[in-house]
N, C-alpha and C positions, 0 to 999 in steps of 0.2 A: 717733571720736576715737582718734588713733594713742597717745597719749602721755598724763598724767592733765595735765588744764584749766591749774595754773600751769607746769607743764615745756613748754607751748603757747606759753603767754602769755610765759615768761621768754625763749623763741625768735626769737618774734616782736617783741619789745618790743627784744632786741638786735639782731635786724635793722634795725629801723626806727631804732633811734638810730644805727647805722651809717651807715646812709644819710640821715640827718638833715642838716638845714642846721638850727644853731642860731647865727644870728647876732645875737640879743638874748635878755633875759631872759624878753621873751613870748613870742619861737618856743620857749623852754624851758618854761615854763609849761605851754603848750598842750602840750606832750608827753607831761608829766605827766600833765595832766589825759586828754587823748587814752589812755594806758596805762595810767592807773590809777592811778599808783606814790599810797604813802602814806606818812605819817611825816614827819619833822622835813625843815623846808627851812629853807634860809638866805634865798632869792631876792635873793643878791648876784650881782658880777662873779665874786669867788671859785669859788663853786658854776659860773656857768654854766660858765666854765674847764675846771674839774676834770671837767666832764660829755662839754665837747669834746674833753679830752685820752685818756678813756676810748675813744672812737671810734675812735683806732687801733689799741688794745690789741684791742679785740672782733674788732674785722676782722682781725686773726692765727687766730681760730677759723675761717675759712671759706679759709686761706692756708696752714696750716699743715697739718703728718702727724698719724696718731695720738698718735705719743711727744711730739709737742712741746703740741698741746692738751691732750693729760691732764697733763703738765708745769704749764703754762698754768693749767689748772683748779686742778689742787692749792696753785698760789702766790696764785690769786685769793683759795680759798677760808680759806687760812692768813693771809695780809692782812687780809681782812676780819673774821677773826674768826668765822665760818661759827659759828651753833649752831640747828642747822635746828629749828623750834617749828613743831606746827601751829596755824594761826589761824582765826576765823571773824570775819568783818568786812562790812560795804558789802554784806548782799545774796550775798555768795558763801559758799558752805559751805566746808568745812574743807580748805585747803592748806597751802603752807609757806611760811614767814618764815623766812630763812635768817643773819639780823642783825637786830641791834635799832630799833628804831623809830625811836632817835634818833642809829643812824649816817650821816655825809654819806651825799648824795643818789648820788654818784658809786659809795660803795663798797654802796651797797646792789644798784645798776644792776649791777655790777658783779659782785655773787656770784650776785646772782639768774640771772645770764646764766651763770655758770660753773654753776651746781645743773644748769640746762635742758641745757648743756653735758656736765655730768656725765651723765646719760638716755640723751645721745644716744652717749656713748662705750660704756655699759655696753649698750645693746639692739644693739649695732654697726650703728647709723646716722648713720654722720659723713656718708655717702653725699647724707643729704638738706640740708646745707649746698652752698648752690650760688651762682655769681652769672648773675645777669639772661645772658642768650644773646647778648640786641638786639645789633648789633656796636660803637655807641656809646655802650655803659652798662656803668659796672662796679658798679652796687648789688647787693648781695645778697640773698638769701632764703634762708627755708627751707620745702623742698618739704614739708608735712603734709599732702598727696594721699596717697589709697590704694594709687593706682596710679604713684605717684611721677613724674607728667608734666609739672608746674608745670616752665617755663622762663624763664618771664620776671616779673622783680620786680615788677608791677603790669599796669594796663590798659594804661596810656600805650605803655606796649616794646611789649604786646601786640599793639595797635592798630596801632603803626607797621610791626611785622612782618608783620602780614597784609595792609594795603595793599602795601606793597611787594613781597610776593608778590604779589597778586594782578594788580598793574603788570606784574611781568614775567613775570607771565601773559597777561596781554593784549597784552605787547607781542611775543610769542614768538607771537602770532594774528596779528596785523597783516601 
């Protein structure tokens, strides 16, 4: 482990709402559930909204320079209300809760990704925000390899990349 378990977790869970399709309240659900998140939901239109409108704020973290993400981080973390607690809950030992239990689902998503964000400014590894390589994908990732090789946002890029190498591999034999 590059970073401690929820500065992982708060990376990847922004990733993945990044690249999220949330086009009802149960692709939101599942997300949740899939991440983890905990605390007060509304499970209205409102919420899913406010979750979808966050998606293009997070995707500025893997767009933007240093000055403008710590920028970014410090308005996230002043909006929300940031008063980091550690917690134990669900089976996992002691991290941080960085908002209360019962802020929207949007501004909790939201600080929790700037704290992760914050880690990554301070260890100066902005380096490991990346997007997918594939030439027809722009999801992002973050690379938590030791050797920092991860290039492509999941299996699927991955797959397609190596056939397609491997095509015109064969077809450079023929």
């Amino acid at each position: 482990m590059i970073f401690a378990h929820d500065t992982e977790t708060a990376l990847i869970s922004a990733a993945a709402l990044v690249n999220a399709e949330l086009p009802d309240l149960a692709a939101l659900d599942r997300f949740v559930r899939e991440h983890r998140w905990t605390g007060k939901r509304e499970r209205d239109d409102a919420e899913l909204e406010s979750v979808r409108e966050l998606r293009a704020m997070l995707r500025r973290f893997w767009k933007s320079s240093e000055q403008t993400i710590v920028a970014l981080v410090n308005r996230v973390l002043r909006d929300g209300h940031a008063c980091p607690q550690l917690v134990k809950h669900d089976g996992w030992d002691y991290h941080l809760h960085s908002t209360a239990p019962e802020a929207p689902l949007a501004t909790r998503m939201a600080v929790e990704a700037a704290m992760g964000m914050l880690d990554l400014v301070r260890t100066k590894e902005l380096s490991r925000l990346r997007t997918c390589e594939y030439p027809s994908c722009d999801d992002v990732l973050v690379d938590l390899s030791k050797n920092r090789s991860k290039r492509f946002c999941g299996t699927n890029c991955g797959n397609r990349a190596a056939v397609e190498a491997y095509r015109a591999r064969r077809h450079g034999l023929d």
